[in-house]
N, C-alpha and C positions, 0 to 999 in steps of 0.2 A: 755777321751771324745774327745781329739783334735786328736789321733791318729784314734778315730772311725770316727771324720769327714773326715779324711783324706782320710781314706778308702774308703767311702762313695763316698767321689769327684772323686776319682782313678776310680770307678762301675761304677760312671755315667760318665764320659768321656772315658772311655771303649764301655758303652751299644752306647753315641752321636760316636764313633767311627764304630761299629758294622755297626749302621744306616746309615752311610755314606758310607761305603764298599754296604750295600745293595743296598741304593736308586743307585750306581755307577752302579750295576748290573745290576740292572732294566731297567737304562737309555740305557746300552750296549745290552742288549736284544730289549729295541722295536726299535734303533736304526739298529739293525742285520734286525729284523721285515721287517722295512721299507728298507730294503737295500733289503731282497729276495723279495718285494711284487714288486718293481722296475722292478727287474730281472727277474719277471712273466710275467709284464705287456711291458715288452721290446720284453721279446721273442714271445707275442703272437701280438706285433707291426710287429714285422720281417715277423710272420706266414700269416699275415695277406695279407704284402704287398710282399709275396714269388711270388710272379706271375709276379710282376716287379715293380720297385723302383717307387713311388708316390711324384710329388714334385708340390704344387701347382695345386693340383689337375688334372695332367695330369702325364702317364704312361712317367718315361724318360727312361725306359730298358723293353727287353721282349718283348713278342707278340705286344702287342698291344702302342709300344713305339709309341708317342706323338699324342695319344688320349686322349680325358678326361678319367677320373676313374667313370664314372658315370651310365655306361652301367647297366642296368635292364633287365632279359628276355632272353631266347636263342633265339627266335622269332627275338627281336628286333636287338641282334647281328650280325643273317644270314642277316638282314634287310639291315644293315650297311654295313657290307663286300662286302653284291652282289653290292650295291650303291658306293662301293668304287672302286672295282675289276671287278665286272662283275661276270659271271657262273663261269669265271676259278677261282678267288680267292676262290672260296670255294674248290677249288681242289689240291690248292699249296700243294707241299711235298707227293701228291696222287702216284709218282710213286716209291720212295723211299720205305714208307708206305708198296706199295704191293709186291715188292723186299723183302720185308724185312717179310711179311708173307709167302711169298713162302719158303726163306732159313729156316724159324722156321717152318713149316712143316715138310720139304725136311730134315732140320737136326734131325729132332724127330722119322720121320720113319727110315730113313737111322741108325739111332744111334742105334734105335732099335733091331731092323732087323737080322744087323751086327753082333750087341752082343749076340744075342740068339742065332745065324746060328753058329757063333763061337765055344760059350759054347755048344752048342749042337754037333758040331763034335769033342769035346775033350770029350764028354760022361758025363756031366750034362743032369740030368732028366728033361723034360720039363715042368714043376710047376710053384703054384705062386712063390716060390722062384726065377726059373730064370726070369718070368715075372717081377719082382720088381727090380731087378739087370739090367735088360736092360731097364727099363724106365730108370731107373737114367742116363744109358749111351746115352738114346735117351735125355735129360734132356740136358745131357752137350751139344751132338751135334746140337742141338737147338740153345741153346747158343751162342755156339762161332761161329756160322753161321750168326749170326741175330745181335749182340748188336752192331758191325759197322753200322748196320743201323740204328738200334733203337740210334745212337750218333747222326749221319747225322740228318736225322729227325727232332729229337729235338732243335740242332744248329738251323736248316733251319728255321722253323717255327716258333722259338722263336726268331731268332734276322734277320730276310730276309730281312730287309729292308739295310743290311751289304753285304751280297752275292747277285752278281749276277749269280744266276742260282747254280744248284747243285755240276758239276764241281768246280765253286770256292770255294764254300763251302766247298767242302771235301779240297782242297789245302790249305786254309785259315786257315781253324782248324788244318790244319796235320803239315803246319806251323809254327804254335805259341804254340802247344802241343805234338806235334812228335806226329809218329804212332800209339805209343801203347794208347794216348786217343780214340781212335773207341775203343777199349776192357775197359773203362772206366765205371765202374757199371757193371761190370761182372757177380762180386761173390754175390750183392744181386739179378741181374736176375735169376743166375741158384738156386738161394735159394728158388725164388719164382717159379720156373719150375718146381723143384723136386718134392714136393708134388701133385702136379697138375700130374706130369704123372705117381708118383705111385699109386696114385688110379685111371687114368683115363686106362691105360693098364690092370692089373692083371683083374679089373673089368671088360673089356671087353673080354678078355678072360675066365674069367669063366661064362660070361653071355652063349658066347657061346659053354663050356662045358655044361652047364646046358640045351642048346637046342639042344645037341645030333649034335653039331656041332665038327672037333679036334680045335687045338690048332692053330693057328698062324703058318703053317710052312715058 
């Protein structure tokens, strides 16, 4: 009988041991819980104020550095801006901007163009296949034509109240990040380009095979 209580005591301070490994897990689980629900609620803090740092209810980075955060309305923005700047504030960074779509045209045809004219005088068939091979090359030269601006740009208008005028701008950045920042977000613009001109080319060329037009020469 005393060896069976024995036993008996051995089971149940086994099973209060069991229970204690569990409730520890438990506690390690809504602890982890609460540690990723932090780590949502941080990154969607960050997401929030990605436009520029918020302290006391006023912008201290970014566009709209030391404004309040309180703007409603695009109405009311343009509202503010012309009352701040005048007609030209709504035009700041207006000639970079169009710099900067000229080269992404100018590189998209030219990449184009080039590629095909090429492949076509080493005796590639003129098809959608070369059509899809030369967007891509019109793709790149887009690209690397345009993303020093599309860098300027963005600097200028996001922290202008730093530069004055576009010239410093680009010396200012080229000095605190060397040159190769202008090629800075390269590889997700040409990632976002590719798609965009292999179906915006092959498409328009067979619209106009379809209308008894040739090809692109």
């Amino acid at each position: 009988v005393s060896t069976q209580s024995t036993w008996e005591a051995v089971v149940s301070t086994q099973s209060t041991w069991e229970a204690v490994v569990s409730t520890q897990s438990t506690w390690e689980a809504v602890v982890s819980t609460q540690s990723t629900w932090e780590a949502v609620v941080s990154t969607q803090s960050t997401w929030e104020s990605r436009a520029g740092a918020i302290r006391d209810g006023v912008y201290t980075s970014g566009a709209l550095q030391g404004h309040p955060a309180d703007r409603r309305g695009t109405l009311r923005v343009l509202g503010d801006i012309h009352a701040e700047g005048g007609l030209r504030a709504l035009y700041k960074g207006a000639l970079p901007l169009t710099v900067r779509g000229g080269l992404l045209s100018a590189g998209h045809l030219f990449g184009y163009d080039a590629a095909k004219t090429l492949c076509k005088r080493y005796g590639v068939e003129d098809g959608p296949l070369l059509h899809f091979g030369s967007a891509v090359a019109g793709a790149f030269c887009c690209t690397a034509l345009s993303t020093p601006t599309d860098v300027i740009v963005t600097r200028y208008q996001a922290g202008h109240m730093r530069y004055n005028g576009l010239a410093d701008c680009v010396r200012k950045i080229i000095s605190q990040d060397g040159p190769l920042v202008l090629y800075r977000g390269w590889g997700a613009f040409f990632t976002r380009m590719v798609p965009i001109y292999t179906f915006l080319m092959p498409t328009y060329e067979w619209v106009r095979k379809q209308m008894g037009m040739e090809y692109l020469d």
